[in-house]
N, C-alpha and C positions, 0 to 999 in steps of 0.2 A: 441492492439493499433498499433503493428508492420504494421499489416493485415491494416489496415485502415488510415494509416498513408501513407504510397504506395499508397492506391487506392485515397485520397482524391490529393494525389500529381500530379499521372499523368490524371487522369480525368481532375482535376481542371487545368489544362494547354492544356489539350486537346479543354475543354470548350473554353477557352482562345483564343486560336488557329480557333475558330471557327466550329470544328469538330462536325460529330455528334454524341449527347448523348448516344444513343444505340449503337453505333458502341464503345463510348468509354469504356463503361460499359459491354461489350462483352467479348472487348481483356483481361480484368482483371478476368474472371470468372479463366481460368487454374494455372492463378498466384495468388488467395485466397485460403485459406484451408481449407472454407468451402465450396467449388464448387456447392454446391447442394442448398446454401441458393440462390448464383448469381445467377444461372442458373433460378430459380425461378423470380428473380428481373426481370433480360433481358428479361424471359417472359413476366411478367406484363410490362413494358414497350412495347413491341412488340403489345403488345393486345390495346395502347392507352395510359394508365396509367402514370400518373408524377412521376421520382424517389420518391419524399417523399413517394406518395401511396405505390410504388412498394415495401419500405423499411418498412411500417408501420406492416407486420404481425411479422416482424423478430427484433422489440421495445426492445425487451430482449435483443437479442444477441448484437444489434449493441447500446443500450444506447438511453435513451430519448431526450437529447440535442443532439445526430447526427442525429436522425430522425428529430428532428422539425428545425432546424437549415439546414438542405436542404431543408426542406418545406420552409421557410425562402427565403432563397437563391434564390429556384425559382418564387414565386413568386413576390420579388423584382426587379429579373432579372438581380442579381450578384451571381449566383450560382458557376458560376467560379472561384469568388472572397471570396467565406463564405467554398470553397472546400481547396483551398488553406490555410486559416485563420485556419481552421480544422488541416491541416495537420502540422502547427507551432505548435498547441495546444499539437499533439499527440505527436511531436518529443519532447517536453519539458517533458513531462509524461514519453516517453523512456529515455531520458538521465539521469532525478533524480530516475527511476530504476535501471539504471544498475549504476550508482554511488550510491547507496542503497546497493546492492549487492557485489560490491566492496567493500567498508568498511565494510561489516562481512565479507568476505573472510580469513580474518587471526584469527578471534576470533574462528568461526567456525571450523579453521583446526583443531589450539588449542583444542578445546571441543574434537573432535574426537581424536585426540592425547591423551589425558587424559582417555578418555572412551578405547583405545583400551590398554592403559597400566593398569590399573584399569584388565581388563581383564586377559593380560599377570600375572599379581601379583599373581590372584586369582590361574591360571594352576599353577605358579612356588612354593606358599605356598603346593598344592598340592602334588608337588615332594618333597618337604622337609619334607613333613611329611610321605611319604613313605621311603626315607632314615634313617630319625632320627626317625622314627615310632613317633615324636611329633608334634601334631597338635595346629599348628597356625591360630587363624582365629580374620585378622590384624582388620576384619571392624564388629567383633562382630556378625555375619548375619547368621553363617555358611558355606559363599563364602569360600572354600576352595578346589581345585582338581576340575575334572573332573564333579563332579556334582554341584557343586557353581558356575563352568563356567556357566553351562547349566541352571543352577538359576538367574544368574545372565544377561543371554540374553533373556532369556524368561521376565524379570523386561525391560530390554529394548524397545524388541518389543514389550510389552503392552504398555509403558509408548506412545513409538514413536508413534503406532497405535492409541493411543486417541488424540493422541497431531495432526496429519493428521484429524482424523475423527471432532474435534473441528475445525479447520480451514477450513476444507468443508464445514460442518455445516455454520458457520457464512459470510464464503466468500459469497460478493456481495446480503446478506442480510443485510439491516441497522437495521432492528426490531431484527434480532439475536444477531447482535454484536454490538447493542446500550450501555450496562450493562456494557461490556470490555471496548467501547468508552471513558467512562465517568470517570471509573475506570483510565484509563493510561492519561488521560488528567492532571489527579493530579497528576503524577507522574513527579517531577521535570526534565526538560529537554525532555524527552520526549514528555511531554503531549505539551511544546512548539510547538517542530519541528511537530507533528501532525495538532497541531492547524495552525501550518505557511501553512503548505502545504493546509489544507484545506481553507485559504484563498487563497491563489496563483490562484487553483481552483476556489474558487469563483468570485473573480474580473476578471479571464479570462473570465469566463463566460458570467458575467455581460459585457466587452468590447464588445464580441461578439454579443450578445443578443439587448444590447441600441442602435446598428451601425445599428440598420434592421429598425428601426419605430417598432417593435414588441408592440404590449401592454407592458405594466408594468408589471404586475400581474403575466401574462406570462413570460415573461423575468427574473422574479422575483426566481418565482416558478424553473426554469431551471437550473437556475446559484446556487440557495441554492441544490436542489435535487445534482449537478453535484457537491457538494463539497465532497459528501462521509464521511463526519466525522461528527455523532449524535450529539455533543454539538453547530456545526454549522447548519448545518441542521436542527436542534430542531425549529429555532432560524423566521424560514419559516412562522408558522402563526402567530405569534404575530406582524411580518412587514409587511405580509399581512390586517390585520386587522387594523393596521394606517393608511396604504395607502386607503384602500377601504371606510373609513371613513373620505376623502377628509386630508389626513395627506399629510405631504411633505415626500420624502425618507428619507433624512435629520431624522426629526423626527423620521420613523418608523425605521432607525439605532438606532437608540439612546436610544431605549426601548429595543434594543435585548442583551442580554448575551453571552460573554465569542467573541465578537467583541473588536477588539483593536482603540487607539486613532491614527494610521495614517491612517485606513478602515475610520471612523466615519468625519475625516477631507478631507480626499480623497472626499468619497460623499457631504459632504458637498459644498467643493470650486466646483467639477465638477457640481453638482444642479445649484451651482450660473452664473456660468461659462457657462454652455452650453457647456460643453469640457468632460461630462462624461465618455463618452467613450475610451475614449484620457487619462483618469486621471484616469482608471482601469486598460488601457494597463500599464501605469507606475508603478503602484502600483504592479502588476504581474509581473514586474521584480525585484522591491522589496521584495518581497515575494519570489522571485525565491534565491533570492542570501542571503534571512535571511535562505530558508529552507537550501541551500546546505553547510551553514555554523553551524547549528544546528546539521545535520545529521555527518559532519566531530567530530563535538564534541561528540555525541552520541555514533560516534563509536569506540573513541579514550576510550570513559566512558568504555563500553561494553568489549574493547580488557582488559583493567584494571580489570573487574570484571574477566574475564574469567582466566586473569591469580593471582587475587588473590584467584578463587575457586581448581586452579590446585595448589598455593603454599599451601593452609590449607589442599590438600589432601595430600600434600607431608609429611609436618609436623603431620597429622595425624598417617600416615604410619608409619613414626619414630618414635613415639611417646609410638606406640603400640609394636615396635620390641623391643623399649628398655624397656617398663614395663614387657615384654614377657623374658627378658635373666635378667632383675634383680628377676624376679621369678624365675625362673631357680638357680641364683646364691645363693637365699636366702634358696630354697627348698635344695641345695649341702652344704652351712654352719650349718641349722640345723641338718642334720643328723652328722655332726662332732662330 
């Protein structure tokens, strides 16, 4: 989003500026990271081709609603305007990331903090039981010394390596990670700020989409696909299917699931209004400022678990030293 948020900025002011398109889509080929898809584009462009065409075999990389959304663009003859619009969009998508990332920052450290002392414990029961020749083993596993270390990173790097190869797996598949979707949607507070965001998305989308004259159907289809989250997205033919059945929008909200009552009254007043587009942008900053305050809560939740899992290991540990030295003590009274 980084990559495409640059290039929708200075194109779209280039366009602006009056400049021309290939020349502006040029100077960005050495400033992308992917220089070999550009490089491709400016060719088709060079050979005749409209950016949308230019952009249409790379639909994967760059996303269905930025391709059709410059098709868009130029054939309305504000591509300039739908470039820029583009690039508000991406900056919003970069900022609730790295304020995402932010708020795990400390729970994170925490976990690793906890996992590397976890570790330290396992070496130092090691030494103590080479001194006292008596073995301690606080977590019941046989973690103890030199080879419990080594058991016990080996449990790591499997665990971490499936936990990477699952989030490969399902990233930017919605048919893979539809099942996890649906699951964490019920999960209190979370499954909110999931669902918030994926409306924010959507009504962005929908602004974007209603401002062109685009078909419905189509506009439709963009803004549910662009929301990313299966319980919303689901949500796509059942509104399709009112609508194409001479329904109002209106109506075919109102038949979908796991949509909220200010989305249903939003389309509502904007249908009546003629201000649709106008009454999504609004709603998009709504949704922006219920996600950022959802995600602050989320993470304030998340720093609380992590350190109630580091206090129950702590008390675990204690728990086990002191049933380990009252054996101890009981096994020196019985022989008295």
């Amino acid at each position: 989003m980084k990559q495409l948020s640059g290039f929708c900025h200075r194109v779209g002011i280039s366009i602006k500026a009056g400049l021309d398109l290939i020349d502006a889509v040029k100077r960005e080929v050495p400033r992308q990271r992917h220089s070999k898809i550009w490089q491709s584009v400016v060719q088709s462009l060079e050979n005749g081709n409209s950016l949308a065409q230019s952009l249409q075999p790379f639909k994967k990389q760059f996303g269905e609603i930025f391709v059709s959304l410059i098709e868009v663009g130029e054939e309305s003859g504000h591509l300039g305007e739908m470039l820029t619009d583009l690039a508000d969009y991406y900056d919003q998508m970069i900022q609730i990331r790295r304020d995402f990332l932010k708020s795990l920052t400390l729970p994170i450290i925490e976990f690793i903090v906890a996992i590397v002392l976890i570790g330290v414990i396992i070496l130092v029961l090691g030494v103590i039981e080479q001194i006292t020749e008596q073995r301690i083993d606080l977590f019941g596993m046989g973690l103890v010394g030199i080879n419990g270390f080594i058991r016990y990173v080996f449990f790591l790097v499997i665990t971490g390596s499936l936990g990477v190869f699952l989030y490969k797996f399902m990233k930017g598949n919605i048919q893979r990670s539809r099942p996890v979707h649906y699951l964490l949607i019920r999960v209190p507070k979370i499954g909110r700020m999931l669902k918030t965001f994926a409306l924010m998305r959507l009504t962005w989308g929908l602004h974007l989409t209603m401002r062109t004259g685009m078909d419905v159907c189509r506009a439709l289809t963009l803004s549910f696909q662009g929301s990313g989250f299966a319980p919303v997205r689901d949500q796509l033919p059942v509104i399709l299917n009112t609508v194409e059945n001479g329904g109002s929008l209106t109506d075919a909200f109102q038949t979908a699931k796991y949509l909220d009552d200010d989305l249903l009254s939003g389309v509502d007043s904007g249908e009546q209004s003629g201000n649709f587009p106008e009454l999504m942008h609004k709603l998009t900053n709504q949704y922006l400022q219920e996600s950022l305050l959802n995600l602050k809560i989320v993470s304030v939740i998340g720093g609380f678990v992590v350190y109630g899992c580091i206090a129950l290991c702590i008390i675990f540990v204690i728990f086990r030293l002191f049933s380990f030295y009252i054996g101890i003590i009981n096994d020196a009274v019985s022989g008295i």
